[in-house]
Every structure is written in structure tokens, then in C-alpha cells.
N, C-alpha and C positions, 0 to 999 in steps of 0.2 A: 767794542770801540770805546776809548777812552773818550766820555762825555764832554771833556774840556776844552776839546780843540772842535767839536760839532757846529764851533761859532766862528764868523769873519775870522781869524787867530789861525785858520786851519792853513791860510796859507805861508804863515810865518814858518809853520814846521816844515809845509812843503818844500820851502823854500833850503829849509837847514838840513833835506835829504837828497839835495840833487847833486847827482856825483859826475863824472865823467866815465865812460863806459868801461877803461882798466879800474878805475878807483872801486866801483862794481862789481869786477870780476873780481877784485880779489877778498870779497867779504865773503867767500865762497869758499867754507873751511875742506881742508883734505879731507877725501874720504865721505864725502857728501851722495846722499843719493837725490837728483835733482830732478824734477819735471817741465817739462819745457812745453809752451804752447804750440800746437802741432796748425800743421794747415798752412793757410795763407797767412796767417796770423803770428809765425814763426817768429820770435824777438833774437833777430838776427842778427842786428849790432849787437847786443849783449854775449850771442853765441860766437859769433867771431873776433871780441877782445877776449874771451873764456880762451878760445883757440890758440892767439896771438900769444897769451901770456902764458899758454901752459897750465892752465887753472884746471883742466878737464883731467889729466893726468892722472888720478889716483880715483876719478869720481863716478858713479855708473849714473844714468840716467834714463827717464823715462818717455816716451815721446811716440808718435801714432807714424811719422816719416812717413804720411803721404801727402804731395801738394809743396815737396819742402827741395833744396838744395839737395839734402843727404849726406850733407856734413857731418853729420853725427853716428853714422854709418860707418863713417871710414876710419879706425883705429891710428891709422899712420897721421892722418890729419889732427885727430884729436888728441896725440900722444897717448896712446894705450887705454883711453874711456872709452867705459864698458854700457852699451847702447841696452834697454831693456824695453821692447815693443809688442802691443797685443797686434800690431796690424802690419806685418813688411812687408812692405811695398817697396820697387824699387833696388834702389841701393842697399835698404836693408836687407830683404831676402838674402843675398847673395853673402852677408855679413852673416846672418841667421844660420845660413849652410856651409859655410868656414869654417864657424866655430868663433867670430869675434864679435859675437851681439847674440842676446839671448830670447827667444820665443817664452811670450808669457798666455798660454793658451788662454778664453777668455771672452766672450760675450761683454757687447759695451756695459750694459746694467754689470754682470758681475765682477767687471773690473773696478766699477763705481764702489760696489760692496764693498773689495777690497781698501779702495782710499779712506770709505767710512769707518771700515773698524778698525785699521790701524796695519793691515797684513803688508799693506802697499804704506810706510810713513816717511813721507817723502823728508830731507832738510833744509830745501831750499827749494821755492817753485819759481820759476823764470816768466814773464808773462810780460806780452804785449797790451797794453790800456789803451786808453783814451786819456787827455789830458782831463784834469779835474775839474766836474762842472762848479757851479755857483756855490754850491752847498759841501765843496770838498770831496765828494766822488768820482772815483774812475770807472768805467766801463769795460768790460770786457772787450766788445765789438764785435768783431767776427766769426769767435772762437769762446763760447762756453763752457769749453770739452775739459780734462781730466788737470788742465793745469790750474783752471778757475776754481776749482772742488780743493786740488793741493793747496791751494792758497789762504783754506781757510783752515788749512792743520799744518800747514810748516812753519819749523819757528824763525825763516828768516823768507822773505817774501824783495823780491826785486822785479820792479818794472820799467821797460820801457816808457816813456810816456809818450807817444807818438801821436803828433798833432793831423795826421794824417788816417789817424784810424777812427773811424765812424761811430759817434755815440749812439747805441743803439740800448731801446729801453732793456729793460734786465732786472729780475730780481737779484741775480748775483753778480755784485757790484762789490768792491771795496771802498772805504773811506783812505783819504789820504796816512790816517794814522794807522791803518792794518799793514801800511806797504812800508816798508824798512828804510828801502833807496830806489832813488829815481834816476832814470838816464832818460834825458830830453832828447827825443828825435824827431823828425819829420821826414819819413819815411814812409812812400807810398806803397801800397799794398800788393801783394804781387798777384796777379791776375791766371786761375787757369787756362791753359789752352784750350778753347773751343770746340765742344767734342763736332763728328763730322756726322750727320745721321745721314747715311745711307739708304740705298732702297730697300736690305732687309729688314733695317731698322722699323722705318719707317711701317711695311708689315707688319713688324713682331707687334709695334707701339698701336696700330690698327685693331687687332686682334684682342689687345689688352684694353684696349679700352671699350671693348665689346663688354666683356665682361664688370666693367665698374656702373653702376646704377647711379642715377641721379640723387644728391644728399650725402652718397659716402664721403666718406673721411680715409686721406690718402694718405701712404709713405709711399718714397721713391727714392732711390740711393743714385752713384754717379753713372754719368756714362750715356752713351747713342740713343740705347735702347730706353733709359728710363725719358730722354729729352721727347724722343720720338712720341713714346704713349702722353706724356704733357701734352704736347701741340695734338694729339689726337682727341683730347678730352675737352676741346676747345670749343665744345657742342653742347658739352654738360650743363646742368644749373644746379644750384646749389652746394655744390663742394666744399669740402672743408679737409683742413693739413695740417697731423703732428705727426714730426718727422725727426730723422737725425741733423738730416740738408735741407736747408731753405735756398732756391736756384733759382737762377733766371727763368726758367720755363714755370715754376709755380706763380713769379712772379708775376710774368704774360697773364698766367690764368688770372691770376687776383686784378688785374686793369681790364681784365675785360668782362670782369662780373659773372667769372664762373667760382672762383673760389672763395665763396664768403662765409663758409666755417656755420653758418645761421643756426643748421641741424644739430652742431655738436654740442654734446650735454655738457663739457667740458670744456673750458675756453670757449665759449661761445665767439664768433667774428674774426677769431687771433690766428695766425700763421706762427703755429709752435713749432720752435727747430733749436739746436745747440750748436752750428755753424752754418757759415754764410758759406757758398762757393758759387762765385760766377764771376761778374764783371763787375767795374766800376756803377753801372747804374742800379748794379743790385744792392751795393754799399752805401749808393746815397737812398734807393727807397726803404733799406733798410733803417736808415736813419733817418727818417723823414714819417711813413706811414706809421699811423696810431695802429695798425694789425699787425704789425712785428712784435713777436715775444720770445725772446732770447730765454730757454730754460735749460737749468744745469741739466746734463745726459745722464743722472742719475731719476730726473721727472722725467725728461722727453723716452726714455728707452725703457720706462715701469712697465711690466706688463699688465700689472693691476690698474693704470692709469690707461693704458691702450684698449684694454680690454673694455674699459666703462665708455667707450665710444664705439654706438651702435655703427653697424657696415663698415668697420674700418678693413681697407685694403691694401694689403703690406704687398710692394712688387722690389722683387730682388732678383740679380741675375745669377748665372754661377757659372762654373767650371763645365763642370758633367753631372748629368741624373741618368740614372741605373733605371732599372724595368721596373723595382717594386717604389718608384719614384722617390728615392735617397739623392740628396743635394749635393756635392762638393763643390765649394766655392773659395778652395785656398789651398790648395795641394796641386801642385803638377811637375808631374815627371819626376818624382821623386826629392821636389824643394818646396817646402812654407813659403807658399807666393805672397800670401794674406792674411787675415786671420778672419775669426768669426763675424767682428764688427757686430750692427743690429740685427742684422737679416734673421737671427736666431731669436730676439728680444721682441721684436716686432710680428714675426710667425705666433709667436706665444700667443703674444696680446690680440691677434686675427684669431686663433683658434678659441677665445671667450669673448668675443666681441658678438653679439646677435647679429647676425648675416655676416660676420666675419670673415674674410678671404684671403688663405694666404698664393700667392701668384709668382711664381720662377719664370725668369722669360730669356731665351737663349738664344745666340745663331744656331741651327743644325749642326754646322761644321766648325772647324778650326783648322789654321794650316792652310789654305786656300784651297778647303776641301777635301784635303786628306783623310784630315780626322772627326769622323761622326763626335759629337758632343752629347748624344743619348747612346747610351752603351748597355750590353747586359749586365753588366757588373763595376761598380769601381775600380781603378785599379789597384792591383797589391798594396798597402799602406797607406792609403789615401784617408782624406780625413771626410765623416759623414758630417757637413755643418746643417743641415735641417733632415731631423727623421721624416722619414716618408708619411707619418699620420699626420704631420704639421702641413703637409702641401697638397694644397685644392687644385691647384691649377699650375699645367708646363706650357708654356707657348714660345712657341720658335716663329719661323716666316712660314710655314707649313700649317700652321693650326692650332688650334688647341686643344691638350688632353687634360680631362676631367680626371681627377684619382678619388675625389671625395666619394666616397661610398661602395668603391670598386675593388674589387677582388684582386687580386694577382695576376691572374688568367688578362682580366679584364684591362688593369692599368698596363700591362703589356702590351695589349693591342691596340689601347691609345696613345702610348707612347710612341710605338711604333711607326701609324698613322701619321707622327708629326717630324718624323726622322727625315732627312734629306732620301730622299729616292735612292740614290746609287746604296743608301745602308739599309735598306726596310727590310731585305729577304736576309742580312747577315741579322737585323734585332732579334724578328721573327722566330731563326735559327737558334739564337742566342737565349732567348725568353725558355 
């Protein structure tokens, strides 16, 4: 940071960098590879005068497309940019399996690697802020993730400044002098759809939180099932959570005095994550409670940083797991649904954690029951996203099977055990 503006002054420059959203888009030289804030956190005005004006045309980019429009997805929209994503969700898959947007295989930490040593160098990172506090800082807010990281090696940086996005504490923060141009918005944040927990859910989340002990240290990724074992852990004392997602369900727990982190060697008291996903009251107590710590996904996703936190229990869900308990959580029917995301980063760090556990939790079925989701085998080309020695525990609404220490023979027949009934004699067969 250039030390000169660190003073009252800082907002004279602010002021000589705020553009209008076209004036923006086109400091965006051809032929740019750009990164763009993914999530709720999308800097959407800036991406729809990029669209308006043709500015994306020659440019490839990089971006997570889940939680988003999917605008960046669609080649006809963007005029021929070229979308580059470790996670397609969405609209992307279907780009991903066309041929007009590219799968960058890819665990969250290792995709971090890549922006650190340069393999990933972005030219421009797009990114939604906060408007500048007292002291000339913008805040990330809701989103930490890979565009925050870009921002501190592209050599042209353009923000949002959206009066509407939650200051939340952060080490990774820029000063007004690291960001190039500003486009002043107020623009309220877009809210996911409220997942629906069911009554399998609600079992699977029963069952899972049999297995967490009092003191551990939790991740939980999106969706029914992880909301479900939240409100199931609502008994617990002493919890503590470093994660990818900070959610309304951790929330609940942290107001009612079960997640208060006391035990962890590491952040002691903090509610560590590198995206917000919930609701509006998640963004103001994100912005409000001193236990929010927003860390870049290259510290939230370390395995060496997971690992130095005793009991940590990583719960992720997946596709399908095979007999010798092999995970696929982004491949089906022959299309890149997903990509690796943490679920591989956070197993790691479970498997050197003292009492460490890594935990898969799934419906039986899929299809409205057609299809068994415990199989003998994966199918032809599928992708294996957790080797079977990473995973301690499969829990469906059927039970739990243990694989730590169990033979082949063995995790077969626990597997099995937790399969929907109408497929137990076909596993069985199958094993």
C-alpha cells in the first residue's frame, strides 16, 4: 500500500477512482483473464455492463457459478467468453459438457496454490466490497473466496463498492489505494433459497450428530442434510467451527451457546469460514458479532491448519459411495455436475486431527427411489472425489456404517446395512 494516502487524503483518491459502471467495464483490456466474485457476493453491475458493452468478448474468466445468475455460463450472452470453473454448478455443467466453458479439476486449497504461485495469474479481479471504512479500507463481506486472493496479484483491481454489503471483520481487506476503480452501488445482496429439511433429512442429521462429541470442531458444506445435523447438534456444549460456509444453522448454534469454539487450539472463540450463505440476519450478525472471522480459503481449507484442531469433524455429502467406501460427489450420468470443492481438503485435515472424523451423509436413494446411491461399484468414468481410507463414517436415514478399521468384507456389510431395503440383496450380490 502506497503509505501516503494511509491518511484523511485517502478519500480524495477515492473519490478521483469512482467511475460509472461502462467507464469500468472498459478499463478491461482484450484478452484479459478475469476473476470474478462467486456466491451471493456476485459484482453483478459490473458483470452486466462487461455484457452490455461487449467487453467479455475476447476474455476467459474465472468464477465458482454457484449461488449466481449463470450469466457467465452462457457464451451467447457473453459474446464468446470463455468461463474457466473448479465447481459447475448449474448452468455451468451444461457449458462444461458442450464444450463452451472449461473444468479446472481441483480441490479449494489447490486451486489457492495455483493463484499463489502464479499458474492461475489472473489480469483483472472483479470484486464486490464494502464501502470504505474510516481509515480507507474495503471489506470483502460475504465472500473471501478466490477473487479476494486474485486481488492481491492482478495488476488491475475493480470494485463494486456496494453500500449494501456487510462490513465484516477480515484480515483480507484492501485499502482504497490497492483498488484501481470503483462503481458505487447499493445493491442488496441476493439471498439463497431456503433449503427444505425433510424427514430423511432430518434422520440422516440425527444419526450424524450421534456421532460428533462434545468440544469438536465442526465443518458442514450446503444443503438439507448438513442444516438438518446443525439443528440436531442443538444439545451439544462446547463446539467450535472452521469451515468453508458460515450459515444460518451455525449461527442458531452460536446464539444459543453451543458453538463457542473455547476448545479450539486455534482461533480460540472465532467462527472461521471464507463465505457467508444464508439470509439477511446472517449478514447483519455477521457484521455485528466480534466471533466472525472471515479468512482467505487458502487458511480456512489448510489441511495443516485443520489438522492442529483436535476432534475436528468434516461432514460432506455426495453422489454415490461404492462397497469399499470410495466417494463421488460430482460426476453423474456421465456430466461434471461439481467439482471437488473442500470435501477433499477438510477429509485431509480430519484424517490428522486427534479424534478426527471424516463423515459422508447421503439419502439411500435418488430418483424417487429408483436409484440406490450405495452401489457396488462406481459408475464407468466417474470421478473418485474422497479415497475410501479418508472416510470414517456413511450415514444415510438407514444408519451408520463405520469403515475405519474395517476390512472390505467388512465395510461391505456395513454398507449394505445402511442401503435403502428394496437394494440390500442387490449390494450384498454386488460386494
Amino acid at each position: 500500500m502506497d503509505q501516503s494516502w494511509a491518511r484523511a487524503d485517502w478519500r480524495e483518491l477515492y473519490r478521483s477512482r469512482v467511475v460509472d459502471a461502462r467507464t469500468a467495464a472498459a478499463k478491461v483490456p482484450a484478452g484479459s483473464l478475469l476473476v470474478f466474485t462467486s456466491y451471493e457476493g456476485e459484482p453483478t453491475v459490473l458483470i452486466d455492463a462487461m455484457i452490455t458493452d461487449g467487453v467479455l468478448g475476447t476474455c476467459r474468466g474465472f468464477q465458482s457459478v454457484r449461488g449466481t445468475r449463470g450469466l457467465l455460463a452462457d457464451p451467447e450472452v457473453t459474446g464468446g467468453f470463455r468461463l474457466l470453473t473448479y465447481s459447475p454448478g448449474g448452468a455451468a455443467s451444461t457449458a462444461v459438457a458442450d464444450g463452451t466453458a472449461s473444468f479446472l479439476p481441483g480441490s479449494i486449497h489447490t486451486i489457492c496454490r495455483l493463484l499463489e504461485d502464479g499458474d492461475i495469474a489472473p489480469d483483472v479481479a472483479v470484486v464486490n466490497m464494502s464501502m470504505p471504512d474510516d481509515d480507507g479500507y474495503c471489506s470483502f463481506g460475504t465472500s473471501t473466496d478466490f477473487a479476494a486472493m486474485a486481488a492481491y496479484h492482478a495488476p488491475i483491481v475493480i470494485a463494486q463498492a456496494n453500500a449494501a454489503m456487510p462490513r465484516v471483520w477480515s484480515e483480507a481487506r484492501l485499502h482504497v489505494s490497492e483498488i484501481d476503480w470503483f462503481v458505487e452501488v447499493n445493491e442488496p445482496l441476493t439471498v439463497p433459497t431456503p433449503t427444505v429439511v425433510d424427514e430423511v433429512s432430518e434422520r440422516i442429521g440425527a444419526y450424524v450428530a450421534e456421532l460428533v462429541p462434545d468440544g469438536a470442531c465442526i465443518e458442514v458444506g450446503i444443503g438439507a442434510i448438513p442444516d438438518a445435523a446443525l439443528d440436531a447438534l442443538s444439545g451439544h456444549r462446547e463446539l467450535g467451527m472452521h469451515s468453508g460456509l458460515l450459515t444460518d444453522g451455525m449461527r442458531r448454534l452460536y446464539e444459543k451457546g453451543v458453538l463457542t469454539g473455547t476448545r479450539k487450539e486455534i482461533d480460540g472463540g472465532l467462527l472461521v469460514a471464507n463465505q457467508l450463505h444464508g439470509s439477511q440476519d446472517l449478514y447483519h450478525f455477521a457484521a455485528t458479532s466480534p466471533a466472525v472471522s472471515m479468512r482467505l480459503a487458502a487458511y480456512t481449507h489448510d489441511a495443516r491448519i485443520i489438522g492442529a484442531l483436535s476432534n475436528f469433524h468434516a461432514l460432506n455429502s455426495a453422489i454415490a459411495v461404492d462397497m469399499r467406501g470410495q466417494v463421488n460427489s460430482e460426476y453423474l450420468r456421465g456430466r461434471q455436475v461439481a467439482g471437488t470443492g473442500g470435501s477433499l481438503d477438510f477429509a485431509i485435515g480430519a484424517s490428522v486431527s486427534s479424534g478426527g472424523r471424516c463423515i459422508v451423509a447421503l439419502p439411500s436413494t435418488a430418483g424417487g427411489g429408483k436409484y440406490s446411491r450405495i452401489v457396488p461399484t462406481l459408475e464407468t468414468g466417474s470421478v473418485v472425489t474422497l479415497p475410501a481410507v479418508l472416510v470414517d463414517f456413511v450415514v444415510t436415514e438407514y444408519g451408520t456404517a463405520r469403515l475405519t478399521g474395517c476390512t472390505l468384507e467388512e465395510r461391505a456389510r456395513a454398507l449394505s446395512a445402511v442401503c435403502h431395503p428394496d437394494f440390500r440383496d442387490r449390494m450384498r450380490a454386488g460386494s
